[in-house]
C-alpha positions in Angstrom: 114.7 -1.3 128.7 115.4 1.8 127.0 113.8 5.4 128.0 111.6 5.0 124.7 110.3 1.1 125.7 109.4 2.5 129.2 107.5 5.2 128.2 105.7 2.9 125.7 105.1 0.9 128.6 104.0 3.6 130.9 101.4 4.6 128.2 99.9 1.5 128.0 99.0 0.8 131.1 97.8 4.4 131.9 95.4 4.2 128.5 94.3 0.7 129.6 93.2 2.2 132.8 91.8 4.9 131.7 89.6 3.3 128.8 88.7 1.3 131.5 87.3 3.8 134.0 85.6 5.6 130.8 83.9 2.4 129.9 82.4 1.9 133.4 81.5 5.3 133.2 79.9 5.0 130.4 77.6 2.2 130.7 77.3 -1.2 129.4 76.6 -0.8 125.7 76.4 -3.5 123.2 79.1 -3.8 120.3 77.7 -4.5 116.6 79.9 -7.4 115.2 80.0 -7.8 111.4 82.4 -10.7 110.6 85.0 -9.9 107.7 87.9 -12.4 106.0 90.2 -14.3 107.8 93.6 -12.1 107.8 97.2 -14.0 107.3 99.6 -13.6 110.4 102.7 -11.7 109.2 106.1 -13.5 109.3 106.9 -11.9 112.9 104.4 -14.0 114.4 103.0 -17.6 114.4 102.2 -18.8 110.8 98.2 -18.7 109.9 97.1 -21.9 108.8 94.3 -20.1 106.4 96.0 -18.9 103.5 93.7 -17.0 102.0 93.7 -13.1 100.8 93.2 -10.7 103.2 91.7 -7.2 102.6 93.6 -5.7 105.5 97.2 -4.7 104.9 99.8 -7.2 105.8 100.9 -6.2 109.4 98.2 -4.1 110.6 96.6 -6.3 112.9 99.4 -6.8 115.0 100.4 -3.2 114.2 96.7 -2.6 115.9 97.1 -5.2 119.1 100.5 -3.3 119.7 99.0 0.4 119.1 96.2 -0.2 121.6 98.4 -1.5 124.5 97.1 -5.3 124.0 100.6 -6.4 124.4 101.3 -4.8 127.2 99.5 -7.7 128.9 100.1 -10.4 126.3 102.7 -12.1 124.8 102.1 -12.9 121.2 105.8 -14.5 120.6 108.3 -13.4 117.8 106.7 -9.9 118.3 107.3 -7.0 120.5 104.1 -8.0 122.8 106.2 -9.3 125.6 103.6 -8.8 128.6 102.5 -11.1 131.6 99.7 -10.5 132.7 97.2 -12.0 130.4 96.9 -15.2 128.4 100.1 -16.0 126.1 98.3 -15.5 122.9 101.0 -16.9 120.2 98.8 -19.6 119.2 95.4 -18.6 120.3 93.5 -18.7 117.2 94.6 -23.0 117.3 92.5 -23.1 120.5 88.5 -24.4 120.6 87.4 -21.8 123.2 89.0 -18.2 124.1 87.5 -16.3 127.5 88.7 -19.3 129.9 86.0 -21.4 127.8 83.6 -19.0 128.0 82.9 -18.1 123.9 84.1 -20.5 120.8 87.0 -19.5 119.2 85.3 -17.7 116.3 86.6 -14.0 114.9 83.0 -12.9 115.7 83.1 -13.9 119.2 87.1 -12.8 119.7 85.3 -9.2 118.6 82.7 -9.5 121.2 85.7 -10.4 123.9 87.9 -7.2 122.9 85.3 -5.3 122.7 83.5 -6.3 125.9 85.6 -8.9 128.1 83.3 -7.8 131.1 79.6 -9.0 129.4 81.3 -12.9 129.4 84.1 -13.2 132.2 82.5 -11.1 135.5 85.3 -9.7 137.0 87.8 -10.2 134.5 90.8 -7.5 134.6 90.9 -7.0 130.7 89.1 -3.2 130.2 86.9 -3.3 127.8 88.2 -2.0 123.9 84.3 -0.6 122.7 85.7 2.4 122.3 87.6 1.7 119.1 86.2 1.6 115.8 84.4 -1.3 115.1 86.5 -1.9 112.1 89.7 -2.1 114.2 88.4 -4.4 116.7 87.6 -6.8 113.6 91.1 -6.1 112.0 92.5 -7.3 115.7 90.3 -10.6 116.3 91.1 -11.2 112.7 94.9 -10.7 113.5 94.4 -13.5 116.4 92.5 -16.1 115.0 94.8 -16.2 112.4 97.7 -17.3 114.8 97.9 -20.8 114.5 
């Protein structure tokens, strides 16, 4: 792994803990889930079995899963989220339940998961992501149902 990867790495985990800590610090809060368009996987990842048009740039829901540190924990495979200590999620968005079978596999409630993994799986040791933009967290459940 090169100096670069590590630090990547390093960063990762250390913002996943933190957002972590800040988010049971701040309170349970509920996150406001408008459902956009399906978007396309890109041609790093598993094919999307829904063709149609995106309005999200090709790439940037995986750029967005990678940015935030989500692959530090998952493996999405033919892209560089190579971690182990979540769910494999190459072909999530072919499953009929995400959460352990806890919420239907719908963009909507892949948002509410990101965004608050805690309010559906006590004790779950994903940190919660409600401190992004709303409109990121969509662009990323968008990203995973796509992967067929």
């Amino acid at each position: 792994m090169s100096a670069n990867a590590g630090l990547l790495v390093g960063f990762a985990f250390w913002f996943l803990a933190s957002s972590w800590v800040a988010a049971e610090e701040a309170g349970h809060r509920q996150a406001k889930v408008v459902e956009p368009p399906i978007e396309p996987a890109t041609s790093a990842a598993p094919q999307s079995s829904n063709p149609t048009a995106s309005q999200d740039p090709p790439g940037i829901g995986l750029s967005l899963f990678l940015s935030n540190g989500c692959g530090a924990c998952h493996t999405i495979r033919g892209t560089e989220a190579r971690g182990t200590i979540g769910p494999d999620l190459s072909y999530v968005g072919s499953r009929s339940a995400i959460g352990a079978g806890v919420l239907p596999n719908t963009e909507e409630a892949i948002a509410r998961f990101v965004a608050r993994p805690d309010l559906f799986k006590p004790g779950v040791k994903m940190p919660a992501f409600d401190m992004l933009p709303q409109t990121e967290i969509q662009t990323i459940a968008r990203y995973l149902k796509a992967l067929q």
